[in-house]
C-alpha positions as CSV (number, residue, x, y, z in Angstrom):
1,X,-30.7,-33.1,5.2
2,X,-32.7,-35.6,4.1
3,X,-36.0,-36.7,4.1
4,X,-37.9,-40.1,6.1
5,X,-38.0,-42.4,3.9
6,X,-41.5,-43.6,2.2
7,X,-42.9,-46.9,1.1
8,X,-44.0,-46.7,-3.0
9,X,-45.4,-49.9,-4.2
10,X,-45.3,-50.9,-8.0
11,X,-44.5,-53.5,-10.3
12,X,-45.2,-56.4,-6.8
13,X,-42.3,-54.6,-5.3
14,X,-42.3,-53.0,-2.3
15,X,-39.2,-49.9,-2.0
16,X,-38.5,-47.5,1.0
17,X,-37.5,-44.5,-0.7
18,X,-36.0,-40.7,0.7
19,X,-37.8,-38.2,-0.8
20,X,-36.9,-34.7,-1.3
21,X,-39.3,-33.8,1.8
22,X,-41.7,-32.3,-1.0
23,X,-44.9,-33.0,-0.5
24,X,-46.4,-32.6,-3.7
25,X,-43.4,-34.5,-5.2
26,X,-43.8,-37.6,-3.2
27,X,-47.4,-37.8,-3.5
28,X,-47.3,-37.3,-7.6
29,X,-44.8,-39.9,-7.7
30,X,-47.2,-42.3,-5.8
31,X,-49.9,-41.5,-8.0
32,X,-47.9,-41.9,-11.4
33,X,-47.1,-45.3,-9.8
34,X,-50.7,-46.6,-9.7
35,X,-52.8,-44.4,-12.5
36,X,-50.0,-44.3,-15.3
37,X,-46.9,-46.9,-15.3
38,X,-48.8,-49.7,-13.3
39,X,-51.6,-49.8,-16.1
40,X,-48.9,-49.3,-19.2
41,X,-46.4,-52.0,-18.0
42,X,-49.6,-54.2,-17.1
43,X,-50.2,-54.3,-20.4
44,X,-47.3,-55.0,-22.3
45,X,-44.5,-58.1,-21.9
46,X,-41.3,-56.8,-21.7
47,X,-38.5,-58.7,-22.6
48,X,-36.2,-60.1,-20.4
49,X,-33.4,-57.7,-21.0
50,X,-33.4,-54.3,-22.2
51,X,-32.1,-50.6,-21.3
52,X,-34.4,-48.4,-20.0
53,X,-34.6,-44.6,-19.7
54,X,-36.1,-43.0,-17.4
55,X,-36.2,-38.6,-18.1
56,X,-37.3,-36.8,-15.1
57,X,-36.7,-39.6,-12.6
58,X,-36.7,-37.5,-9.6
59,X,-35.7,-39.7,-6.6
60,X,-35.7,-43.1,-8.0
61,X,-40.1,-43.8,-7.8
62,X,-40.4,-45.7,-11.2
63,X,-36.8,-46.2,-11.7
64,X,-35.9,-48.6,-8.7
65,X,-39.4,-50.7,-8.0
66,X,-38.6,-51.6,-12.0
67,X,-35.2,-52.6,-11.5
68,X,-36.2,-54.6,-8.8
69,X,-38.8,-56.0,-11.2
70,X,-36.8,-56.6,-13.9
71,X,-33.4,-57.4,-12.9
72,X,-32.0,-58.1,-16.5
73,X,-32.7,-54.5,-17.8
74,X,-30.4,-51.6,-16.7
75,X,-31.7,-47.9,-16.4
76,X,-30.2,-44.7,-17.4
77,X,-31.9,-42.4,-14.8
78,X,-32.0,-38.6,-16.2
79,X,-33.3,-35.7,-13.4
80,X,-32.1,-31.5,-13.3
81,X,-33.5,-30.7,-9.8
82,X,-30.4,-30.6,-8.0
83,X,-32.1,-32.0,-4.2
84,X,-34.0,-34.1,-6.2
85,X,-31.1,-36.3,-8.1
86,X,-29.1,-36.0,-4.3
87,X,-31.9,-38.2,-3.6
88,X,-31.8,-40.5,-6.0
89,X,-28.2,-41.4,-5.8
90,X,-29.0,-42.1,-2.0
91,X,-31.3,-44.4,-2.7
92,X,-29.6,-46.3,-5.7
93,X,-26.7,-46.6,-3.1
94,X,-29.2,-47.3,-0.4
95,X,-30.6,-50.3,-2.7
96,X,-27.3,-51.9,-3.8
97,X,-28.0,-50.7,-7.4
98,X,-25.7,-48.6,-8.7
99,X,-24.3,-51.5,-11.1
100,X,-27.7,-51.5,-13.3
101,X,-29.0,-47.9,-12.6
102,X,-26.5,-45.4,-13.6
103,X,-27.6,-41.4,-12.7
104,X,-27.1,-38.0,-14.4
105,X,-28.2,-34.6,-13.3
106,X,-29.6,-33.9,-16.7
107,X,-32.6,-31.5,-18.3
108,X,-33.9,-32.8,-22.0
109,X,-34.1,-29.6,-23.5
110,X,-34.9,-28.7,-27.6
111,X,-31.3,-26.5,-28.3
112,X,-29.8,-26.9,-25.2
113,X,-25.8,-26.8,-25.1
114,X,-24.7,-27.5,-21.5
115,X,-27.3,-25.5,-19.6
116,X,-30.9,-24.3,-20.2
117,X,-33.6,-22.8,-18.2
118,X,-37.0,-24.3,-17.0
119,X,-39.5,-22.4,-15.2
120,X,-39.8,-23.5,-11.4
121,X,-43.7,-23.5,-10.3
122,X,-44.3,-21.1,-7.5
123,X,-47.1,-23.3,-6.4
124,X,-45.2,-26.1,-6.8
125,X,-41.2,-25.9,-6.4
126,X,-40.5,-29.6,-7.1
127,X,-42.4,-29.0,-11.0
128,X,-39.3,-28.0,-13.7
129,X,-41.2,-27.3,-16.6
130,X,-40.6,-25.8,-20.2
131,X,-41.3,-21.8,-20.2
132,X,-45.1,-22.3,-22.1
133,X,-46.7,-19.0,-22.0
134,X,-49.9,-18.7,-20.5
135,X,-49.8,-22.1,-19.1
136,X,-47.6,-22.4,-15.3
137,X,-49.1,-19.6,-14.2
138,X,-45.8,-18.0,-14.3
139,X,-42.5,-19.1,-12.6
140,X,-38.7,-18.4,-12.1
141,X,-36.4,-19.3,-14.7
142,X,-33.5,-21.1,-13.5
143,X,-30.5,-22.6,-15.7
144,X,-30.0,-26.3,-15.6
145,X,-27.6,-28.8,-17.0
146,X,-28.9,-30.0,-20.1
147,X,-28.6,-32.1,-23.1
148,X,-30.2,-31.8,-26.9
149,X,-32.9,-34.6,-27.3
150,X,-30.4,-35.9,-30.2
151,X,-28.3,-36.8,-27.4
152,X,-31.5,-39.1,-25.6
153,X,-32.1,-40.8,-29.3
154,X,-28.1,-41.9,-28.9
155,X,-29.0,-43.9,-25.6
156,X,-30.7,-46.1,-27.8
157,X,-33.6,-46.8,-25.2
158,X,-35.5,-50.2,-25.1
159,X,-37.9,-48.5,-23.1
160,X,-38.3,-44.6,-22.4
161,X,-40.1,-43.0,-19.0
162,X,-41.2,-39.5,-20.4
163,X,-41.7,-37.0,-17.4
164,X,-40.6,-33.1,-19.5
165,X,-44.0,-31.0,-19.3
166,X,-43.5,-28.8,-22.3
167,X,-41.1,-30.8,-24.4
168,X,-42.5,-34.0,-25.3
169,X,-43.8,-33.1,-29.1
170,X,-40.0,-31.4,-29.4
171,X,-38.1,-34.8,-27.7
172,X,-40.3,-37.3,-29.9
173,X,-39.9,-35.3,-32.9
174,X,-35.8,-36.2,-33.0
175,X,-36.3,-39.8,-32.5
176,X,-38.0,-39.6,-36.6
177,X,-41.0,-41.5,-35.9
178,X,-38.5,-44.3,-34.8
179,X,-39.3,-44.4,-31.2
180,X,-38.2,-47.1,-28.5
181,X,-40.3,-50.3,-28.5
182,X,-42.1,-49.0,-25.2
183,X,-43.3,-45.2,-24.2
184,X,-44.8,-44.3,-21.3
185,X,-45.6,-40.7,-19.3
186,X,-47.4,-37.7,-19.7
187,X,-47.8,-34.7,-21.9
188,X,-48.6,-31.7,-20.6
189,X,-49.1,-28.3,-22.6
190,X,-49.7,-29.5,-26.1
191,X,-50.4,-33.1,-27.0
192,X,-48.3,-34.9,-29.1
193,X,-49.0,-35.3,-33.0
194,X,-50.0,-39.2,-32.8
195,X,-47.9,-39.4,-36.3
196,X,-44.7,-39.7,-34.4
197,X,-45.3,-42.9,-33.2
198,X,-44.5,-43.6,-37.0
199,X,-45.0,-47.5,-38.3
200,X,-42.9,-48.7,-35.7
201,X,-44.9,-51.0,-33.7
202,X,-44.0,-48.6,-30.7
203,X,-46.4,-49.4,-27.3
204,X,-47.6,-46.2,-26.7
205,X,-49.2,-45.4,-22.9
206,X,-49.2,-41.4,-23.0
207,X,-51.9,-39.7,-20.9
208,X,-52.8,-36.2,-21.5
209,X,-52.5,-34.0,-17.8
210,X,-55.6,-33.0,-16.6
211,X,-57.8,-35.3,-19.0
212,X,-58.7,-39.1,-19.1
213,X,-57.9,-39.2,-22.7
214,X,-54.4,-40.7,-23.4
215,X,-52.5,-41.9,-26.3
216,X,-52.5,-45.9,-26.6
217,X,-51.1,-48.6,-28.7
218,X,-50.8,-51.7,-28.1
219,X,-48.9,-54.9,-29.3
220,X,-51.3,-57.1,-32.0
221,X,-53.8,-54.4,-32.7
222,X,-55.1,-53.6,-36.3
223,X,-52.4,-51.4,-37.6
224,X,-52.7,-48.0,-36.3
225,X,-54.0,-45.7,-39.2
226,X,-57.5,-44.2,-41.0
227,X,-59.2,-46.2,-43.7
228,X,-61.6,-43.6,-45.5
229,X,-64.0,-45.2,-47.5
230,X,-65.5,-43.6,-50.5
231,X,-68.7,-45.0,-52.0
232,X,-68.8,-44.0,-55.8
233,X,-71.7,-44.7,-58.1
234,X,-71.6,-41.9,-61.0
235,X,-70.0,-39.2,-59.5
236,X,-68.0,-38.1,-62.7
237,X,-68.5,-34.6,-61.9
238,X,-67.6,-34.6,-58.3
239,X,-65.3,-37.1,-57.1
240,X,-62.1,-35.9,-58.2
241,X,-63.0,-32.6,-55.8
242,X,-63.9,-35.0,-53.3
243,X,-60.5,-37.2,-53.4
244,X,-58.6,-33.8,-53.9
245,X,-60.0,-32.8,-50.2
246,X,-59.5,-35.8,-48.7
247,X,-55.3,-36.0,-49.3
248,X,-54.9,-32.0,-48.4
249,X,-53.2,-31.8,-44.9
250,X,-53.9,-36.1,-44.6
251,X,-52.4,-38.3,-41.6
252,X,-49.7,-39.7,-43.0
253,X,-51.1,-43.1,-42.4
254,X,-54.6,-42.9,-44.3
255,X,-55.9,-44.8,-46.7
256,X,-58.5,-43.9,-49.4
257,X,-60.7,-47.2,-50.8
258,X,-62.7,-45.8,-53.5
259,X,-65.4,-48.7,-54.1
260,X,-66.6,-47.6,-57.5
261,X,-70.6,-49.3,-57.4
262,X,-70.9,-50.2,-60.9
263,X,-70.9,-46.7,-62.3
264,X,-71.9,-46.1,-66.0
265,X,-70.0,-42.8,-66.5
266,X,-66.2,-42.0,-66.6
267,X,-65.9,-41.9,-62.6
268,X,-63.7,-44.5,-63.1
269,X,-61.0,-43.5,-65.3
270,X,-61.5,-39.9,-63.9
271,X,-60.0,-41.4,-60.4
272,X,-57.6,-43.1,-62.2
273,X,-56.5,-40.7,-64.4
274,X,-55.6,-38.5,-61.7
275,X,-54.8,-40.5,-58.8
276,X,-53.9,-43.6,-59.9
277,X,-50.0,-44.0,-59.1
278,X,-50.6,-42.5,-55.4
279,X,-49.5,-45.5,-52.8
280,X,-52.4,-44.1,-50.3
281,X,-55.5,-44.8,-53.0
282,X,-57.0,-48.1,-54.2
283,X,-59.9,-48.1,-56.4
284,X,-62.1,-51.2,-56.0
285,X,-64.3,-52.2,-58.3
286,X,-68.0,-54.7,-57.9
287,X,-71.1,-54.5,-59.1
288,X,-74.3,-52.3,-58.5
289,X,-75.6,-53.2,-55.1
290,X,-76.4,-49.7,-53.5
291,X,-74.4,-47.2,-51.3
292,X,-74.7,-49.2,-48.0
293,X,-73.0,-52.4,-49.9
294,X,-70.4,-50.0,-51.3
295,X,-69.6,-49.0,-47.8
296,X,-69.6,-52.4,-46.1
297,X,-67.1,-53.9,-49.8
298,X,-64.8,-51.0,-48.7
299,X,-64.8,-51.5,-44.9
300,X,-63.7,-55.5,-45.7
301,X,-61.3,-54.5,-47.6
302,X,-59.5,-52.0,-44.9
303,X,-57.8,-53.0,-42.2
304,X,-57.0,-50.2,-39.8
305,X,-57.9,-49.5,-36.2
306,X,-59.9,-46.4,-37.5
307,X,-62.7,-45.9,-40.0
308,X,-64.5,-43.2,-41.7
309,X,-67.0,-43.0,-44.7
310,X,-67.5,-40.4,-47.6
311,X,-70.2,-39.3,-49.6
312,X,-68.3,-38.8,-53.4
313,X,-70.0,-36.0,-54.2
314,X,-68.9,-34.4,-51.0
315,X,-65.6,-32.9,-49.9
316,X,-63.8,-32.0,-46.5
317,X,-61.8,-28.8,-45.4
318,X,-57.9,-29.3,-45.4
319,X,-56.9,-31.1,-41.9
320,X,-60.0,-32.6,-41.5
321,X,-59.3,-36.1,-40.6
322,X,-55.8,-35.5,-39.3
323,X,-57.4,-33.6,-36.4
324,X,-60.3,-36.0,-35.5
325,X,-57.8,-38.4,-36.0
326,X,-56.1,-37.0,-33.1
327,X,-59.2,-36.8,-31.0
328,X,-59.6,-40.4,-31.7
329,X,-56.6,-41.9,-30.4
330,X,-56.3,-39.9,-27.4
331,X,-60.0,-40.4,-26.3
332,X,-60.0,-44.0,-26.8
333,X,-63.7,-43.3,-27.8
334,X,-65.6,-45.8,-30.7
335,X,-66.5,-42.4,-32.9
336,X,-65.2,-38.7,-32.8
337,X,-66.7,-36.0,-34.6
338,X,-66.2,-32.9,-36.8
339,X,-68.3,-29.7,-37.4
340,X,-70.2,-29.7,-40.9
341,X,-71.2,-26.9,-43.4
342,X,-74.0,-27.7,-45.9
343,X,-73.1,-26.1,-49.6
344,X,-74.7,-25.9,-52.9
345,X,-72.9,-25.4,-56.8
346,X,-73.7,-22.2,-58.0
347,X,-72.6,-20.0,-61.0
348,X,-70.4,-18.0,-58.9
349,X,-69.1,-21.1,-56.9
350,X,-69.8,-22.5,-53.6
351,X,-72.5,-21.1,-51.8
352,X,-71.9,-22.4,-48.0
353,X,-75.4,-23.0,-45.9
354,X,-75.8,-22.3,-42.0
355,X,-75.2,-25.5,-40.6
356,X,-78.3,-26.9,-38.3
357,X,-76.1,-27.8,-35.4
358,X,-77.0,-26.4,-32.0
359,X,-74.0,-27.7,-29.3
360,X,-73.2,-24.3,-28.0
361,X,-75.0,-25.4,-24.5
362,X,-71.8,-28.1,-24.3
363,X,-69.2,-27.3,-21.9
364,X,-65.8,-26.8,-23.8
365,X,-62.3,-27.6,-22.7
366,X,-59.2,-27.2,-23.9
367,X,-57.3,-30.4,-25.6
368,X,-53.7,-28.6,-25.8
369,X,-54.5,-25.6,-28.6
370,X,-58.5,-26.4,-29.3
371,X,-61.5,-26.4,-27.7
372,X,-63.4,-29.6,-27.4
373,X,-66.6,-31.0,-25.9
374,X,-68.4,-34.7,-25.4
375,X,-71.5,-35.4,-27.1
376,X,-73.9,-37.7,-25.1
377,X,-75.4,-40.5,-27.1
378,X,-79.2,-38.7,-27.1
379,X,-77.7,-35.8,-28.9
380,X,-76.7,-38.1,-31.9
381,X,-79.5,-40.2,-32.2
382,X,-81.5,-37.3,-32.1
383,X,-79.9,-35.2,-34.3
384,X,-79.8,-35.2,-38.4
385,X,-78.0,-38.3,-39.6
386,X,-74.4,-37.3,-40.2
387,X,-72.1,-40.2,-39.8
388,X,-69.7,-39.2,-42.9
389,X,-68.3,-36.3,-40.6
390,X,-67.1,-38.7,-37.7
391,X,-64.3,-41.3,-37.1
392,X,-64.8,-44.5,-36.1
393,X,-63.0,-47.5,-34.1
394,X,-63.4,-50.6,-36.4
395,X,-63.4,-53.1,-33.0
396,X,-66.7,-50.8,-32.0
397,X,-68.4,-51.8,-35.0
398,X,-67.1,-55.4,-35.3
399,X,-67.3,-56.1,-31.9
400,X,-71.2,-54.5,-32.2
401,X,-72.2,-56.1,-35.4
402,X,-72.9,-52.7,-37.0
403,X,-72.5,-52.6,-40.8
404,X,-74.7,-50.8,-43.3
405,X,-78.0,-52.8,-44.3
406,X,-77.8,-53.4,-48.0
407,X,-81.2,-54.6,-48.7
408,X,-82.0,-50.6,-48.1
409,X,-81.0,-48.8,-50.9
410,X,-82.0,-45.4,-49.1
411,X,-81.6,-44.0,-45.7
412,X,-79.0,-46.6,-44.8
413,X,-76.8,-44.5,-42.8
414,X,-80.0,-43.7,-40.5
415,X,-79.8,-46.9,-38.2
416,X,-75.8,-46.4,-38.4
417,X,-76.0,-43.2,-36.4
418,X,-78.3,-44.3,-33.6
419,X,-76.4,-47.5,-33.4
420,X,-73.4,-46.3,-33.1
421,X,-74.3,-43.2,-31.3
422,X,-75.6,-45.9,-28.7
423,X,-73.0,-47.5,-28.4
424,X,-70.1,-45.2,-28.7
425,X,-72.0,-43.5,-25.6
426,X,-69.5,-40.3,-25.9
427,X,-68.3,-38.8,-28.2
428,X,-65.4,-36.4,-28.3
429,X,-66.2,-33.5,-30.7
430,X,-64.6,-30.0,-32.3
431,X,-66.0,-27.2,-34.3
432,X,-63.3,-25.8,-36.2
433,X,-63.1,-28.9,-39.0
434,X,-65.6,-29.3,-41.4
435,X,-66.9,-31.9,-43.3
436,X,-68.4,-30.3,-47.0
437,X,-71.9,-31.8,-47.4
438,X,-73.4,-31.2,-50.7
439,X,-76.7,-30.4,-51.4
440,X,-78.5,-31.4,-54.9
441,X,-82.0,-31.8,-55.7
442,X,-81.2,-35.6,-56.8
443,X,-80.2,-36.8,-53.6
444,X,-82.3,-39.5,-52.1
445,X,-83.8,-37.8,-49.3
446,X,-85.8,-35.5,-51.9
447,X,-87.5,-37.7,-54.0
448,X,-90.5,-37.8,-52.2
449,X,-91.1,-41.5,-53.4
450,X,-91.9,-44.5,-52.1
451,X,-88.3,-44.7,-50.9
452,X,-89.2,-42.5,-47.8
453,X,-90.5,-45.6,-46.2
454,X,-87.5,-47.1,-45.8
455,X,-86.8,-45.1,-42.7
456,X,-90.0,-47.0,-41.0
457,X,-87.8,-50.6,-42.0
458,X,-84.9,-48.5,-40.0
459,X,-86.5,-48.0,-36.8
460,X,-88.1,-51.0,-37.0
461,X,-85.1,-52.4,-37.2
462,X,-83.4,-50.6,-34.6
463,X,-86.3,-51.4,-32.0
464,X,-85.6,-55.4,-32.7
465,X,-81.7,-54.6,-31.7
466,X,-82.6,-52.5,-28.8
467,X,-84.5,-55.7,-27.7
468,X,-82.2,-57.8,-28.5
469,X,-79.3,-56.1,-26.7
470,X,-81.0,-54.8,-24.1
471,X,-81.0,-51.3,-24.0
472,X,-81.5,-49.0,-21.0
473,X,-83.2,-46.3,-22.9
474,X,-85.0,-46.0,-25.9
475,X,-86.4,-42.5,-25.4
476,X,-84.4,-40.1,-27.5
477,X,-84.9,-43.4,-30.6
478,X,-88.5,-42.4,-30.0
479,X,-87.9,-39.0,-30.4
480,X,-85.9,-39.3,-33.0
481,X,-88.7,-41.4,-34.7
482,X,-91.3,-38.7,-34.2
483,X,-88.9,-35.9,-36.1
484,X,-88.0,-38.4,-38.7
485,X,-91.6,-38.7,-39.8
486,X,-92.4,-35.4,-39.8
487,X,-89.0,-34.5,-42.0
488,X,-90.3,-37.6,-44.0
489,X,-93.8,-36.6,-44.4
490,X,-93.6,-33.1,-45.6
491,X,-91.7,-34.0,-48.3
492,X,-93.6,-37.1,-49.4
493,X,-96.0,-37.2,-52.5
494,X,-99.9,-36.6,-52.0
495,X,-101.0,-39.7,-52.5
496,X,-98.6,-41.2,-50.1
497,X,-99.0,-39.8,-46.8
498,X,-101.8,-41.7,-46.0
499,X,-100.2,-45.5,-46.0
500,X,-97.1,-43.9,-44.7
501,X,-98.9,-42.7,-41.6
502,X,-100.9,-46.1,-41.0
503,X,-97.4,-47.6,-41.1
504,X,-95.9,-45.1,-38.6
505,X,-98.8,-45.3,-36.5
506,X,-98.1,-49.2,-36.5
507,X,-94.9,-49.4,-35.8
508,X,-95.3,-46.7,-32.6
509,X,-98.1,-48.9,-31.2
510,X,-95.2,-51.9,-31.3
511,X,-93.2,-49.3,-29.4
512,X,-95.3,-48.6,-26.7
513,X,-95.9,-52.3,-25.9
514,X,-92.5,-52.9,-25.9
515,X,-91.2,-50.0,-23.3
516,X,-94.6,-49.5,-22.2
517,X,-96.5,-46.2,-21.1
518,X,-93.0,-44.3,-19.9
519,X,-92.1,-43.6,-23.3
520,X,-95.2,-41.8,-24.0
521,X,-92.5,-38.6,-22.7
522,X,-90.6,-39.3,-25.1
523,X,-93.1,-38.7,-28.3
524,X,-94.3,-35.9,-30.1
525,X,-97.7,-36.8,-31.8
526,X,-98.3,-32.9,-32.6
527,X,-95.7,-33.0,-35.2
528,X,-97.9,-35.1,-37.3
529,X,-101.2,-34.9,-38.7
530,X,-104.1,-35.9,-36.5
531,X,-105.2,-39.0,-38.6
532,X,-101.8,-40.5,-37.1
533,X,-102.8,-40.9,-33.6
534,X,-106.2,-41.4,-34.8
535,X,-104.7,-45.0,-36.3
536,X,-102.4,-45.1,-33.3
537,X,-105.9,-45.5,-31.0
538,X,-107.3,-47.7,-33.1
539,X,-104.4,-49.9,-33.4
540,X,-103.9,-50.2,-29.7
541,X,-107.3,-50.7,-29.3
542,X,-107.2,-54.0,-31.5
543,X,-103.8,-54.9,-29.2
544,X,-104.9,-54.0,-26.0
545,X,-105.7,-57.5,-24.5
546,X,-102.4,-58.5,-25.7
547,X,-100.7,-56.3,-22.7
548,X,-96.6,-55.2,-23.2
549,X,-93.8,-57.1,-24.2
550,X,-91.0,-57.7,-25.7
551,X,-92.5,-59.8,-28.9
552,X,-94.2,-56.5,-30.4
553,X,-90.3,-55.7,-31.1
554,X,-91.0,-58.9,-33.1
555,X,-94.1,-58.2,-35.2
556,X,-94.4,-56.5,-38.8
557,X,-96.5,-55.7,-41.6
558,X,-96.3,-55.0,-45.4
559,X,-96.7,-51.0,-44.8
560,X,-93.2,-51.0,-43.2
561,X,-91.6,-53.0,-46.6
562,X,-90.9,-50.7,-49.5
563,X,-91.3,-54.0,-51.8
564,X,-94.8,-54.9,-49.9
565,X,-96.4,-51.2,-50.3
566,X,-95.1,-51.3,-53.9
567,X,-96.6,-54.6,-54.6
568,X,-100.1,-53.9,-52.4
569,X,-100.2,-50.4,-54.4
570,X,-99.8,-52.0,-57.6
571,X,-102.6,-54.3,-56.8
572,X,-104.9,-51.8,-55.4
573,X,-104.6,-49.6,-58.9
574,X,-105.6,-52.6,-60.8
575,X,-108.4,-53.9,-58.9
């Protein structure tokens, strides 16, 4: 008996369709409709001819509002359920179609030879799915005609509808990374390895059930693969461990730029010794100009939709960047982030370090076999500087202005992680990969030099963008400044700490007339010494008249200028 027919709207058609008389069925297809194939065919320009196949059809809901749409292409329409495919020859018949949309009663099933079983929902009779185990909730099995997916690959699809919870990875695996021209559907249980869209230039709209992340590609975008830049300036002894890491368990589609900054030691031949003939590795060479120009020479070189950045004297666990690589293209997100273990070099090897992150109070879910949570924006900027463990989407930064300032030749990657935190906004992130980070007593950030001042140009810096691009919040940068001085400040020398507060306490007065008394919340003066908000006072007693606004974002002084405090230090040990 069959069922009323119902109105589904897609594609500027408008088709009166019998349904199976389930009520779940007919509503899912009316939602696929507008949140998946609406939005994926929006997108794209087919051509005017083409075959299209369309696995787990049910009665007809994408299958005839496209024919109607596109009356050159034909459609191979592919559906097990028995009362649904009754259905669907009605209403091809019902439609005059049946010259363009041909029907089979036929399950896509990994092994199959003539029949194989999918597990019937209980909750949901009209959802065939594969028999995952602890993911339906349990089910009756029940035997169904069905076809290998080497037997879909043979239809030679211009265009392929994907509707098999459970067997997507399986059915994209036989096409060989050659997939149709255009993909669209859902995946269900486990998410697809983004490496079988392969180098085809594939259009790729795949959302993953139960998430807003999906797997996109689009026509004319940078080509879809990592670019992993590796700044290099002496790093003899570590940077064939580091390169090593970085090709263990690797996307197939990365791409290592080693930018070697004028090194003076074997670094060099040592990369090319041992990696020079691989097709995934270029070594670039320029001049000394610091690690931030390093980073931006290797980020104009590359070309990919996705960056990342690497320290060469520091390594990451096998998998690393394949799985955040996954996280990135599913998200959609400008950065995506991995866990990281500090280590040292000792006699006896690797000595591995507690790492200072504190996430536990994030809500997890499950992204097909791993956990996963969203980091808000404050938790970044407010956290240690760590942007060698994350992924980024090159558009974010080029579409932001964000590059590495190279007149810094320290503490460059801090105003990279707050702008980019900003901006990104979320960030998808996972535990269970690690990025290696080093720890030597010559590193920068233990000097205790004059160099520390360089973080006081950063947030400088950073207050004259959040001006300039208007930024709703500027609390957790304050915070952020306030724990940044104090890390700074303990480890200075003696004889610094005094300028280096005056110029701290200068540059928070500018704050405070900026975003005026409600960031005061935001602070935390007891983390420094008390001649710091002693300055503060007197500072803002000199501005006070002045009132708040936005030109303070615009003022500066020598004590915030490593080159000025150099020079005005050099002058005062003369006088």
């Amino acid at each position: 008996m069959s069922s009323a027919p119902s109105v589904f709207r897609a594609f500027g058609r408008s088709v009166a369709l019998e349904t199976t008389g389930d009520a779940f069925l007919r509503d899912d297809s009316h939602w696929r409709l507008r949140e998946i194939y609406e939005p994926a065919l929006a997108r794209w320009r087919l051509p005017k001819t083409g075959h299209a196949v369309d696995l787990g059809a049910g009665f007809g809901a994408f299958a005839l509002p496209f024919a109607l749409a596109w009356p050159g292409w034909r459609v191979t329409c592919l559906e097990p359920d028995p009362k649904a495919f009754e259905a669907l020859e009605r209403n091809i018949a019902e439609h005059g179609l049946g010259a363009r949309i041909e029907a089979q009663q036929i399950a896509i099933v990994p092994g199959a030879r003539g029949k194989a079983p999918l597990i019937r929902s209980r909750k949901r009779p009209a959802f065939l799915s594969a028999d995952v185990a602890h993911w339906q909730g349990g089910g009756l099995a029940e035997p169904l005609p069905a076809k290998p997916p080497e037997w879909l690959v043979d239809l030679s699809a211009d265009l392929l509808k994907l509707t098999a919870p459970g067997h997507e990875a399986a059915i994209l695996e036989a096409f060989a990374e050659q997939l149709p021209p255009f993909l669209l559907g859902e995946s269900w249980a486990e998410p697809p390895p983004s490496r079988l869209l392969g180098t085809r230039q594939t259009s790729v709209y795949l959302p993953f059930a139960g998430s807003p992340w999906r797997l996109r590609r689009d026509p004319g975008e940078a080509h879809a693969g990592l670019d992993v830049v590796v700044a290099m300036y002496n790093s003899q002894e570590t940077i064939e461990d580091c390169l090593g890491s970085l090709l263990q368990d690797a996307p197939p589609d990365q791409h290592i730029w080693v930018v070697n900054d004028g090194s003076t030691d074997d670094s060099p031949a040592r990369v090319l010794d041992r990696f020079g003939d691989l097709p995934g590795l270029t070594l670039l060479d320029k001049p000394n100009g610091g690690c931030a120009s390093a980073r931006n020479w290797g980020r104009m070189h590359s070309g990919a939709a996705h960056i990342a950045f690497v320290d060469a004297d520091d390594a990451v666990e096998p998998g690393f960047y394949a799985g955040l690589l996954e996280l990135a293209r599913y998200s959609g997100q400008g950065a995506v982030q991995g866990g990281f273990r500090p280590f040292r070099d000792t006699p006896e090897g690797r000595r591995h370090e507690r790492s200072p992150d504190a996430f536990d109070h994030l809500p997890r879910r499950q992204f097909g076999a791993v956990e996963v949570f969203d980091l808000p924006w404050p938790e970044v900027v407010t956290g240690q500087p760590t942007i060698w463990r994350r992924i980024y989407r090159r558009d974010m930064l080029d579409a932001r202005n964000i590059w590495f300032p190279e007149h810094i030749r320290a503490f460059d990657d801090q105003i990279f992680q707050i702008l980019t935190g900003y901006h990104a906004g979320l960030i998808p992130a996972r535990d269970g990969l690690h990025y290696l980070y080093r720890q030597h007593a010559g590193q920068d950030i233990r000097q205790g030099d004059e160099r520390a001042f360089y973080s006081l140009e950063m947030y400088r810096m950073v207050l004259r963008r959040a001006v300039q691009e208007g930024w709703s919040d500027f609390g957790p940068v304050a915070t952020s400044f306030f724990s940044t001085l104090k890390w700074s400040h303990d480890g200075l020398r003696e004889d610094l700490r005094a300028d280096f507060l005056r110029g701290a306490a200068e540059l928070w007065t500018y704050m405070r007339h900026v975003w005026g008394p409600g960031i005061e919340s935001a602070a935390r003066p007891q983390l420094l010494p008390e001649s710091f908000a002693r300055e503060a006072a007197r500072l803002d007693k000199r501005l006070h008249a002045l009132g708040d606004g936005y030109v303070f974002a615009f003022l500066d002084g020598p004590s915030l200028h490593v080159d000025m405090l150099r020079a005005d230090r050099a002058i005062r040990e003369r006088a």
